[in-house]
ROSE-4610 file (N, C-alpha, C; in Angstrom, 1 decimal, always signed):
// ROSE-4610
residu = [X/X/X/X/X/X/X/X/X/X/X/X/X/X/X/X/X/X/X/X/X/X/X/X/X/X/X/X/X/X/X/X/X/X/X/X/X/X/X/X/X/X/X/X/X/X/X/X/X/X/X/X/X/X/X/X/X/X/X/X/X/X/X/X/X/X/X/X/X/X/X/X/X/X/X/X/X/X/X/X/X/X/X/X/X/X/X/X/X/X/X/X/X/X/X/X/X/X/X/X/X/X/X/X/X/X/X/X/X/X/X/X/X/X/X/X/X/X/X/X/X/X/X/X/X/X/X/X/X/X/X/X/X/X/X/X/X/X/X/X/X/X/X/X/X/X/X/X/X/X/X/X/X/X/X/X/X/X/X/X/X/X/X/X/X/X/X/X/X/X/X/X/X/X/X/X/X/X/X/X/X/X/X/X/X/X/X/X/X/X/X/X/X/X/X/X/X/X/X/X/X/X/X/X/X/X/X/X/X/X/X/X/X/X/X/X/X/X/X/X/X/X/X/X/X/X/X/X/X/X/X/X/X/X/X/X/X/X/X/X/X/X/X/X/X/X/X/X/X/X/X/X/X/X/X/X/X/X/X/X/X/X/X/X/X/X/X/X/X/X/X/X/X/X/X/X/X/X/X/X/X/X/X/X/X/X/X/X/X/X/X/X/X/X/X/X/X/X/X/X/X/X/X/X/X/X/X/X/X/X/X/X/X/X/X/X/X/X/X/X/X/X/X/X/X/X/X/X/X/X/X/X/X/X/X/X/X/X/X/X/X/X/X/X/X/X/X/X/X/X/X/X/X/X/X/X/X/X/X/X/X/X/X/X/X/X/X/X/X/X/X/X/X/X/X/X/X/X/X/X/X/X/X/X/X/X/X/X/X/X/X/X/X/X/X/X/X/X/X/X/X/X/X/X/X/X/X/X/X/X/X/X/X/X/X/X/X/X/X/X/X/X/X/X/X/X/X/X/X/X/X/X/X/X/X/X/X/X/X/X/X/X/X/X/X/X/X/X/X/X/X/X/X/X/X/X/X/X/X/X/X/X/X/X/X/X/X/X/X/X/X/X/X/X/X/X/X/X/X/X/X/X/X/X/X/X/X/X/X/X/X/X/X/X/X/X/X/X/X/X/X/X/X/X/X/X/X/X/X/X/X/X/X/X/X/X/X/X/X/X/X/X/X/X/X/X/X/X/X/X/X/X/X/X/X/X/X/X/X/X/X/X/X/X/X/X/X/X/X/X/X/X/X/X/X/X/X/X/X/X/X/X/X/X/X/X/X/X/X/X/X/X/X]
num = [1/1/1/2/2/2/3/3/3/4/4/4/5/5/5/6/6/6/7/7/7/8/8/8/9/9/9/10/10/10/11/11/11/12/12/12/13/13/13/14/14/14/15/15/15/16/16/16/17/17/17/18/18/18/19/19/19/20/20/20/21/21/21/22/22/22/23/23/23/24/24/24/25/25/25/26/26/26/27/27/27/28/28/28/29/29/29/30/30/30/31/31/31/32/32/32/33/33/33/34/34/34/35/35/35/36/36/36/37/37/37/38/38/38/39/39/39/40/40/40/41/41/41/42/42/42/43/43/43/44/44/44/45/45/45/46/46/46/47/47/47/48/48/48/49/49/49/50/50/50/51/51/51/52/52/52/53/53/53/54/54/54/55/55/55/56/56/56/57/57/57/58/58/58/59/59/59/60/60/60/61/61/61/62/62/62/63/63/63/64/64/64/65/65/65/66/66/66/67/67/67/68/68/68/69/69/69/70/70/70/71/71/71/72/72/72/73/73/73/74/74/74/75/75/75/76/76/76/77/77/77/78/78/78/79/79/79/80/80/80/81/81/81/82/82/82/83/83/83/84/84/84/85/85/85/86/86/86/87/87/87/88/88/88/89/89/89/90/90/90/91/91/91/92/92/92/93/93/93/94/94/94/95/95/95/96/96/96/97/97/97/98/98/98/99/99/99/100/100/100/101/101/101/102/102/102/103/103/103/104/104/104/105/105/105/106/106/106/107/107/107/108/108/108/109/109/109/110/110/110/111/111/111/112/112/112/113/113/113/114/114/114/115/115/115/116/116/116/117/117/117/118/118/118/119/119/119/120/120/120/121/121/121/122/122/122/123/123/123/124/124/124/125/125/125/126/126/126/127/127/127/128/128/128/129/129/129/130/130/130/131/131/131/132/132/132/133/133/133/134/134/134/135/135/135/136/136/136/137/137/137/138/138/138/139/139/139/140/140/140/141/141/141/142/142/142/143/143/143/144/144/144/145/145/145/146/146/146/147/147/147/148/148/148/149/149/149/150/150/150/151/151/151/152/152/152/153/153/153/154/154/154/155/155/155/156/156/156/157/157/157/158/158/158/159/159/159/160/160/160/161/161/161/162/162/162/163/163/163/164/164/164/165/165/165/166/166/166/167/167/167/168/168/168/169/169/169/170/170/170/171/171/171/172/172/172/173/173/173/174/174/174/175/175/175/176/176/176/177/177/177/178/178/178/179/179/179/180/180/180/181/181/181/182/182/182/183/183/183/184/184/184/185/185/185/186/186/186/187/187/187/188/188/188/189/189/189/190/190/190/191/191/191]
x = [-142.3/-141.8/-142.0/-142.6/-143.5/-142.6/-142.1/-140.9/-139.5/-139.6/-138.2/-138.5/-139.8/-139.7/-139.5/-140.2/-140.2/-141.5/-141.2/-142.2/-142.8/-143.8/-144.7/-144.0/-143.9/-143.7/-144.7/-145.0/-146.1/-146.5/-145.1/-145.0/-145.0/-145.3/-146.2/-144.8/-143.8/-142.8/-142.8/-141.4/-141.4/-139.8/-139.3/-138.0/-137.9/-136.5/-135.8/-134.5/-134.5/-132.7/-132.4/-131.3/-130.1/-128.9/-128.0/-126.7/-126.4/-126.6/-127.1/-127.1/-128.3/-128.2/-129.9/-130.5/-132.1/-132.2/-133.0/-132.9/-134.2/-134.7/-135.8/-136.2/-137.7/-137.8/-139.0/-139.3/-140.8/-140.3/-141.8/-141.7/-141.6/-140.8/-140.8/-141.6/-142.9/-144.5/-145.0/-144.3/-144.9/-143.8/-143.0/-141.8/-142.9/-142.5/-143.2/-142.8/-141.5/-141.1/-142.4/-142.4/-143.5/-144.7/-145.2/-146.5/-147.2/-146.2/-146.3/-145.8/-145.6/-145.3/-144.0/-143.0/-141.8/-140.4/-140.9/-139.7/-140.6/-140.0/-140.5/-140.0/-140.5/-139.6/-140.4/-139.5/-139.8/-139.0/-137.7/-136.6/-135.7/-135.2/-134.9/-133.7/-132.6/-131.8/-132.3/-133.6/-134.4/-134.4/-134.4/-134.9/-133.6/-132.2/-131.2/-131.4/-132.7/-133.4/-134.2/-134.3/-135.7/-135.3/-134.5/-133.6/-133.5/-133.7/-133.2/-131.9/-131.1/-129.5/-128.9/-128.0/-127.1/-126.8/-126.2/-125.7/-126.7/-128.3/-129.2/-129.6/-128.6/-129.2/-128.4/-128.6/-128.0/-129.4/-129.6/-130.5/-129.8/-130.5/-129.8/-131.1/-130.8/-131.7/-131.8/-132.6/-132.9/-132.6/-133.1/-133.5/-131.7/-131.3/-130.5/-128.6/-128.8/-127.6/-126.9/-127.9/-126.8/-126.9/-125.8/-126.1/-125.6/-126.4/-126.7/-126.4/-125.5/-124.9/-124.9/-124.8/-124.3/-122.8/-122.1/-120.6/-119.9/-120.2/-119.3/-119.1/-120.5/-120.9/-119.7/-118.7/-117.9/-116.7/-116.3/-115.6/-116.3/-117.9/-118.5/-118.4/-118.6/-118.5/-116.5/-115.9/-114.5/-114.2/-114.5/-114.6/-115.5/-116.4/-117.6/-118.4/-118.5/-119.6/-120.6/-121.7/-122.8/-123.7/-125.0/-125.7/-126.7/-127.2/-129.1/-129.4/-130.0/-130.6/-131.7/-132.6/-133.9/-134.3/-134.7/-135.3/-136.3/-137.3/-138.8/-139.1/-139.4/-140.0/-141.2/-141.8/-142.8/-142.5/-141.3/-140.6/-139.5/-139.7/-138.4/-137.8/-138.2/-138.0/-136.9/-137.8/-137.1/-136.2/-135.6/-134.6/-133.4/-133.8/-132.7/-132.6/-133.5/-132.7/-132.0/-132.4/-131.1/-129.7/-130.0/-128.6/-127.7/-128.9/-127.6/-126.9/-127.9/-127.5/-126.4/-126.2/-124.9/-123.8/-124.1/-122.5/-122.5/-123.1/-122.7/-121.9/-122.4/-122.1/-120.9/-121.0/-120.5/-119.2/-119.5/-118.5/-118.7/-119.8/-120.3/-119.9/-119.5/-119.8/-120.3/-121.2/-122.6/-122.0/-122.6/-122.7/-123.6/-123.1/-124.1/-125.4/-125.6/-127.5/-127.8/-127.3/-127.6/-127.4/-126.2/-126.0/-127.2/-127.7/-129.0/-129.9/-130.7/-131.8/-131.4/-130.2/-130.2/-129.9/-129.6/-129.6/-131.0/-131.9/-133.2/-134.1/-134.4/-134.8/-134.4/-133.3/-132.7/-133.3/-133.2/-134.1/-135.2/-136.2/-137.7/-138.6/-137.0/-137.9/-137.4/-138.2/-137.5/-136.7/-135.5/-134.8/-135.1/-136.1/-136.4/-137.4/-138.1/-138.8/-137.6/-136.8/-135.9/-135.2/-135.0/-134.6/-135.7/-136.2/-138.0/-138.0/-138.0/-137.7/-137.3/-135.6/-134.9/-134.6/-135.1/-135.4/-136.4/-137.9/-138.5/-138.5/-137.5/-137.3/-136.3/-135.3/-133.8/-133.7/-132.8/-132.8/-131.2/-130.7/-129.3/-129.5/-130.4/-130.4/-129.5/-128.9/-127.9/-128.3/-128.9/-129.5/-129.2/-129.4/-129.7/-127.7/-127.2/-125.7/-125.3/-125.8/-125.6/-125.7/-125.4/-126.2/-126.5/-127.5/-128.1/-127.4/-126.7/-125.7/-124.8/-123.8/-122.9/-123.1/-123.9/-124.5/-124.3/-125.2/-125.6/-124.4/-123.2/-122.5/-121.3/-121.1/-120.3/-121.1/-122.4/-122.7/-123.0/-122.4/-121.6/-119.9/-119.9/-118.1/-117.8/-117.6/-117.4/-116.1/-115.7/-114.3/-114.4/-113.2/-113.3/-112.9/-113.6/-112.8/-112.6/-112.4/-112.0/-113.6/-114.6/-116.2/-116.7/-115.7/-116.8/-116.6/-117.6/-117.1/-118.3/-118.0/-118.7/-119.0/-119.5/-119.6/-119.3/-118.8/-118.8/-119.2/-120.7/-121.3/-121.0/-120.6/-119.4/-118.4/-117.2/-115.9/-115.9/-114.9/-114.2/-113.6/-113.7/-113.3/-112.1/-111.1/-109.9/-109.3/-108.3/-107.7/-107.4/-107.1/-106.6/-105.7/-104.5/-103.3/-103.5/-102.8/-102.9/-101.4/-101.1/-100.1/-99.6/-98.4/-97.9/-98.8/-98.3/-98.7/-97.3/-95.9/-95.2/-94.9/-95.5/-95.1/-96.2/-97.5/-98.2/-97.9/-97.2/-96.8/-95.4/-95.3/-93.7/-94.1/-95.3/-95.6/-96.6/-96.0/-96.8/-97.5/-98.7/-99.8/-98.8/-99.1/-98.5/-99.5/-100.8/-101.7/-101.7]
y = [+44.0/+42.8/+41.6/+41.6/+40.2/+40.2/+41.6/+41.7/+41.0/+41.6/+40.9/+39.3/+38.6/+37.5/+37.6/+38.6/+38.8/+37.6/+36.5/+35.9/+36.5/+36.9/+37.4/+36.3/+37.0/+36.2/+36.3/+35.6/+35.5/+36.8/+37.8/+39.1/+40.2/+40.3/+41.3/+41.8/+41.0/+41.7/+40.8/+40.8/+39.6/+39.4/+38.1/+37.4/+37.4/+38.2/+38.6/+37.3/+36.2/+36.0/+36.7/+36.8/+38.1/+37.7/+37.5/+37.4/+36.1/+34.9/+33.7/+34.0/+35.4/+35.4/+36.2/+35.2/+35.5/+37.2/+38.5/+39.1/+39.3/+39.9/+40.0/+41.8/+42.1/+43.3/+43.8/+45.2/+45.2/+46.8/+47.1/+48.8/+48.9/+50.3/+50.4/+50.2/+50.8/+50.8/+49.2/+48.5/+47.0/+45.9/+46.4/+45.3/+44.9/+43.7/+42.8/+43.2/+43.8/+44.1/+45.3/+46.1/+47.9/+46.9/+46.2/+46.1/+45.5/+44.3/+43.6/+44.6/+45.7/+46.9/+46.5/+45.5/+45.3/+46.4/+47.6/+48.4/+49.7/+50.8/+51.9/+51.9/+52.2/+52.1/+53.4/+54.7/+55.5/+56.2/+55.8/+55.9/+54.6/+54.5/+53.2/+52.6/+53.6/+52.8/+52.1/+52.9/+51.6/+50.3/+50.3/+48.7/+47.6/+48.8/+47.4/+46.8/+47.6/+47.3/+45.7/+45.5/+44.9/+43.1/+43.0/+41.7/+40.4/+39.1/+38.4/+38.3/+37.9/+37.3/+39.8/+39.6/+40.7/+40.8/+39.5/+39.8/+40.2/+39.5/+40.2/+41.8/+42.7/+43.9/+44.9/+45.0/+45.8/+46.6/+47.5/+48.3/+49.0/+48.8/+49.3/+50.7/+51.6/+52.8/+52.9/+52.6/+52.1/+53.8/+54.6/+55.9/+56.7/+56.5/+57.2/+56.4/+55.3/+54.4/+53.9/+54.6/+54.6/+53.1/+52.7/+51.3/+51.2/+50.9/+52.0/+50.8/+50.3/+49.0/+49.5/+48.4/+49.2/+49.2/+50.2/+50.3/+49.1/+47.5/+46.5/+45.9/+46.0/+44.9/+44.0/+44.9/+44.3/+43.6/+44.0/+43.2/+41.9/+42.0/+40.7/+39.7/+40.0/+39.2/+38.7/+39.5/+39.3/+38.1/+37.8/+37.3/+36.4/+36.5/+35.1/+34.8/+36.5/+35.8/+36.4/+36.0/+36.1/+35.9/+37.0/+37.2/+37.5/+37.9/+38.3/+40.0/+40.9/+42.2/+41.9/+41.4/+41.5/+40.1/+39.5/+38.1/+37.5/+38.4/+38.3/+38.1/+37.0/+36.5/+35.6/+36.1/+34.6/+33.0/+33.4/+31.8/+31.3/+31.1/+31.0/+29.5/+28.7/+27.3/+27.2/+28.1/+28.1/+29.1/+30.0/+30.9/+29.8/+29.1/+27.9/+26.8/+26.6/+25.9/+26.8/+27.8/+28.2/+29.0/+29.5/+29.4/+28.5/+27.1/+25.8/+25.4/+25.7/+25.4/+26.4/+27.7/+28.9/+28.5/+27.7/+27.2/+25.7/+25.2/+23.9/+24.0/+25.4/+25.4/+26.3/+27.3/+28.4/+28.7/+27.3/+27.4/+28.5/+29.3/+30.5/+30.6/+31.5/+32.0/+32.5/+32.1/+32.6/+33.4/+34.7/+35.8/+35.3/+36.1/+35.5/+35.3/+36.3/+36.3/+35.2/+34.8/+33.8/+32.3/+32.4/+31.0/+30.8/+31.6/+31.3/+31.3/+31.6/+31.1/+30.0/+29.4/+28.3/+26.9/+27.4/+26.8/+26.4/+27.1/+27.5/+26.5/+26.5/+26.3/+24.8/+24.4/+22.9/+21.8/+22.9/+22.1/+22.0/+22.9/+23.1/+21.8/+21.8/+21.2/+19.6/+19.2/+17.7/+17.7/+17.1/+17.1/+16.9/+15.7/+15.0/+15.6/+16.9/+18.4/+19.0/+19.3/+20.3/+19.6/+18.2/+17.5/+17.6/+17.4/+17.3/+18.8/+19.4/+21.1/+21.5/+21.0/+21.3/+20.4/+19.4/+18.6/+19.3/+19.9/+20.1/+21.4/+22.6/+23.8/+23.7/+23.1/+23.7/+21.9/+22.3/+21.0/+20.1/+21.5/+20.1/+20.0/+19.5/+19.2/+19.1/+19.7/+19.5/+19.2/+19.3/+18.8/+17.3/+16.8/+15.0/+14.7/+15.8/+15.2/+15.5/+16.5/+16.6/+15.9/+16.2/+15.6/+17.1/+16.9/+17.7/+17.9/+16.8/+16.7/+17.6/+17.1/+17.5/+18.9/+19.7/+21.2/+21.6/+20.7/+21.9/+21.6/+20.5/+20.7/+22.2/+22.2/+23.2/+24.7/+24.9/+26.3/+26.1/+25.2/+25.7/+26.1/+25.9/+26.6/+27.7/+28.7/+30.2/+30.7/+31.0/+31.4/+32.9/+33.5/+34.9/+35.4/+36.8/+37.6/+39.0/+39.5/+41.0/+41.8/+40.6/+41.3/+40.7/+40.3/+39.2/+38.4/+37.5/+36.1/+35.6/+34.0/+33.7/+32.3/+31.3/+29.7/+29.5/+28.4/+27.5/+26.3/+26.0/+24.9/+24.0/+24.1/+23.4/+23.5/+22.9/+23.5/+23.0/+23.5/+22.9/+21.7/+20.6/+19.6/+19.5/+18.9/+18.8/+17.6/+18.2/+17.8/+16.3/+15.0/+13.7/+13.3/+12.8/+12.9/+11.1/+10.7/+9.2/+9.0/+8.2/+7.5/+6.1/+6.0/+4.6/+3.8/+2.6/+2.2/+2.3/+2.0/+1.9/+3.8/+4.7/+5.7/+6.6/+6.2/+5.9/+6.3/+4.8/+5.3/+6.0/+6.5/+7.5/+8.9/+9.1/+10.4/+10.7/+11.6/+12.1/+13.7/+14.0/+15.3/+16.2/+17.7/+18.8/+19.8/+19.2/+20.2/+19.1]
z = [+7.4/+8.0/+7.0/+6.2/+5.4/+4.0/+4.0/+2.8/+3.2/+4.4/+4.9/+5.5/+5.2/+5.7/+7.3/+7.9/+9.4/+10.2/+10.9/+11.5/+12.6/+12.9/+14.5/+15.1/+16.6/+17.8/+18.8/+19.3/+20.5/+21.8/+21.5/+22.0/+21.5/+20.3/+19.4/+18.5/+18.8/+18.0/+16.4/+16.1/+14.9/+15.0/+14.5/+14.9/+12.9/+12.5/+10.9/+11.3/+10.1/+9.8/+8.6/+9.0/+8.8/+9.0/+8.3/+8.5/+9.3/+9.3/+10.0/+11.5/+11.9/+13.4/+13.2/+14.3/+14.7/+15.4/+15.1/+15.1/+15.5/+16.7/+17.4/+17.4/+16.8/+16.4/+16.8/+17.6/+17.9/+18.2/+18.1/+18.1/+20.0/+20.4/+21.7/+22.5/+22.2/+22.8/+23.5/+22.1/+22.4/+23.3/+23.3/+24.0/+25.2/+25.4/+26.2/+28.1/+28.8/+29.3/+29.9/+29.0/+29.3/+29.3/+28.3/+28.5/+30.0/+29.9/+31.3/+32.5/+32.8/+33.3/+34.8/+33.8/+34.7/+34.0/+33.5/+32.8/+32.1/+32.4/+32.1/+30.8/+29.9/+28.2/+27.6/+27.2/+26.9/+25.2/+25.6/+25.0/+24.6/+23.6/+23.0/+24.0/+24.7/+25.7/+26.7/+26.7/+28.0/+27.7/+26.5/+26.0/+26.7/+26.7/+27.6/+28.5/+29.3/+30.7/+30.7/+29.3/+28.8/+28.7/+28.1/+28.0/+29.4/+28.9/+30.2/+29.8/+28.9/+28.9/+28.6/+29.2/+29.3/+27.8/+27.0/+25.5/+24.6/+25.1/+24.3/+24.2/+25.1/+25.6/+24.5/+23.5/+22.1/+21.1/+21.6/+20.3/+19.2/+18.0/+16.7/+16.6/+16.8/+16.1/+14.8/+13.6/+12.3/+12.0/+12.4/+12.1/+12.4/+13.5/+13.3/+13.0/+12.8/+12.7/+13.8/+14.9/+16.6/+17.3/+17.5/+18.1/+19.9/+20.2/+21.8/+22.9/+23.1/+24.3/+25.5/+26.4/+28.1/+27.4/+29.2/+28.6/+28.7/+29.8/+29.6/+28.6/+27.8/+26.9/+26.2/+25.6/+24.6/+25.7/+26.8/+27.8/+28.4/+28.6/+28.6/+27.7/+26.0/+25.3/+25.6/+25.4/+25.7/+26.7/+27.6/+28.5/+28.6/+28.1/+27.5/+28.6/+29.4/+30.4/+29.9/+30.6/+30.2/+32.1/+31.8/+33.1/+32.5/+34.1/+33.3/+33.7/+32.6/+32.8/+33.3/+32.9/+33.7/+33.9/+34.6/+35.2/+34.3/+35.4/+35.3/+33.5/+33.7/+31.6/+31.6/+30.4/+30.6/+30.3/+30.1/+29.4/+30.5/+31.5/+32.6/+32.1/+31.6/+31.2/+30.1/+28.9/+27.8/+28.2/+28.9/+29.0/+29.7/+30.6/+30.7/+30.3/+29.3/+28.2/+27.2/+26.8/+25.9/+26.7/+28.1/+29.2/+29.0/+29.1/+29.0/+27.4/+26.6/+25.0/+25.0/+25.5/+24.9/+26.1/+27.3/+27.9/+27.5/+26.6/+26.1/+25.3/+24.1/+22.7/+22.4/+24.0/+23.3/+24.6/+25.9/+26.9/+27.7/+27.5/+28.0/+30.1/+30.3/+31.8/+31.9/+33.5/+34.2/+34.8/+35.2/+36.0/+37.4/+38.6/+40.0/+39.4/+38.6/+38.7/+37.8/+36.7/+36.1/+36.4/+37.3/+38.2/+38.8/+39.5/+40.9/+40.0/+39.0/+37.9/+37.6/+37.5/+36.5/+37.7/+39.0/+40.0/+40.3/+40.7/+41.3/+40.2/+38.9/+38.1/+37.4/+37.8/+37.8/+38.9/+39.9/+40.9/+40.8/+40.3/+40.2/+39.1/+38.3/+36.8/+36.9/+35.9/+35.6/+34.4/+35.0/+33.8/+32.3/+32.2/+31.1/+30.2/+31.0/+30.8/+29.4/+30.1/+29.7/+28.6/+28.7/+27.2/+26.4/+26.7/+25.3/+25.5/+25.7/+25.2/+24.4/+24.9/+23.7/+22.4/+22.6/+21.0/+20.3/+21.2/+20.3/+19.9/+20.5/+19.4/+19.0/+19.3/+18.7/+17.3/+16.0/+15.2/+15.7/+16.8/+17.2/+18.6/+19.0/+20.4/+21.4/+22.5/+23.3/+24.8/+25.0/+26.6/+26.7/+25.7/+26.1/+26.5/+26.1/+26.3/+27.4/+28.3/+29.5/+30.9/+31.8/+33.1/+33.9/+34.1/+35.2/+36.7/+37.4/+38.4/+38.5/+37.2/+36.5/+36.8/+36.0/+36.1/+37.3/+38.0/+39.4/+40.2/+39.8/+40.7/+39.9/+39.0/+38.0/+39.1/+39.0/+39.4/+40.4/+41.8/+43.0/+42.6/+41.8/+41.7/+41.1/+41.7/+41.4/+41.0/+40.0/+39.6/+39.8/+39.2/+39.4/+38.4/+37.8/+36.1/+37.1/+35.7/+36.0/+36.4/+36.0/+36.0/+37.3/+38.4/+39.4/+39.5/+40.5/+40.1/+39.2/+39.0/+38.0/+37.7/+37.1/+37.5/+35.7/+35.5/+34.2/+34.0/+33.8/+33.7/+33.0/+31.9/+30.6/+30.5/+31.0/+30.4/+29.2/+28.8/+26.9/+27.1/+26.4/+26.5/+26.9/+27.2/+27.3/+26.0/+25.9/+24.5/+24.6/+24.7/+25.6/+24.1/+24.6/+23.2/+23.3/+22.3/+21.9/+22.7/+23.5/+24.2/+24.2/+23.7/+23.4/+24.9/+25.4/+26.6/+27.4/+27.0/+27.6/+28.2/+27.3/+27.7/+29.3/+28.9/+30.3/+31.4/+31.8/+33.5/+33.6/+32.8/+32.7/+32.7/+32.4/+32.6/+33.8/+34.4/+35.5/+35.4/+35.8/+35.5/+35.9/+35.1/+35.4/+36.2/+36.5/+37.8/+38.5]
């Protein structure tokens, strides 16, 4: 690890950059999931068990080249939702702050289970918690742009995919065109 510039993490693993993407690495034995004894981990597919966000749930087998997904996986990214494999973490805080940083950044959809965490957990916290959070680990801060309102009212509204239904806490901006003034009131909305 110390060749590749691997940093220890607080859960006995160590976090590699790679390809500009943070790459989280620990022997099976030690995954924080088995130790804390919320996941049987015997075999490396277990580890998809092991994950809070679903997109984190991808093992690469070093040894045999096998890169081992659930079967949605590539239809979830497809579709840009995003949900939770396992809950239970010792970071509940920091997992919604970066929930909210990947539907800020990335327009991401919540899955049921990830709506009700980030519901549950909006209510619990203080907002101004969760801004000084994310100022103090991330260097482009995105929380302070949000409203917290705004949010919890987005994840009472449930859309539907081919995967479920689902909430979007961020939509994508909408595009707003530059308009003479006289052309204004001549045009009327098409929704």
């Amino acid at each position: 690890m110390e060749a590749h510039r691997g940093v220890r993490n607080r859960f006995g693993g160590y976090a590699l950059n790679r390809f500009n993407v943070k790459i989280d690495v620990w022997h099976i034995e030690d995954t924080w999931a088995r130790t804390a004894g919320f996941a049987a981990v015997t075999k490396p597919s277990d580890l998809l068990h092991c994950t809070f966000f679903d997109w984190d749930s991808v093992v690469y087998e070093l040894g045999t080249g096998k890169l081992i997904l659930p079967p949605d996986y590539f239809e979830r990214l497809s579709l840009n939702l995003m949900d939770i494999r396992l809950e239970v973490n010792p970071n509940p805080i920091g997992s919604l702050v970066r929930a909210l940083r990947r539907a800020a950044l990335w327009h991401v959809k919540f899955g049921p289970k990830l709506t009700m965490f980030c519901r549950r957990f909006l209510h619990e916290t203080d907002w101004a918690d969760l801004v000084s959070l994310d100022r103090r680990a991330f260097s482009r801060p995105i929380l302070q742009h949000l409203e917290r309102d705004h949010l919890l009212d987005r994840l009472d509204r449930y859309c539907s995919t081919p995967l479920g239904a689902a909430t979007l806490p961020v939509p994508e901006p909408q595009l707003s065109l530059p308009l003479l003034s006289n052309e204004a009131t001549s045009i009327s909305p098409l929704f």
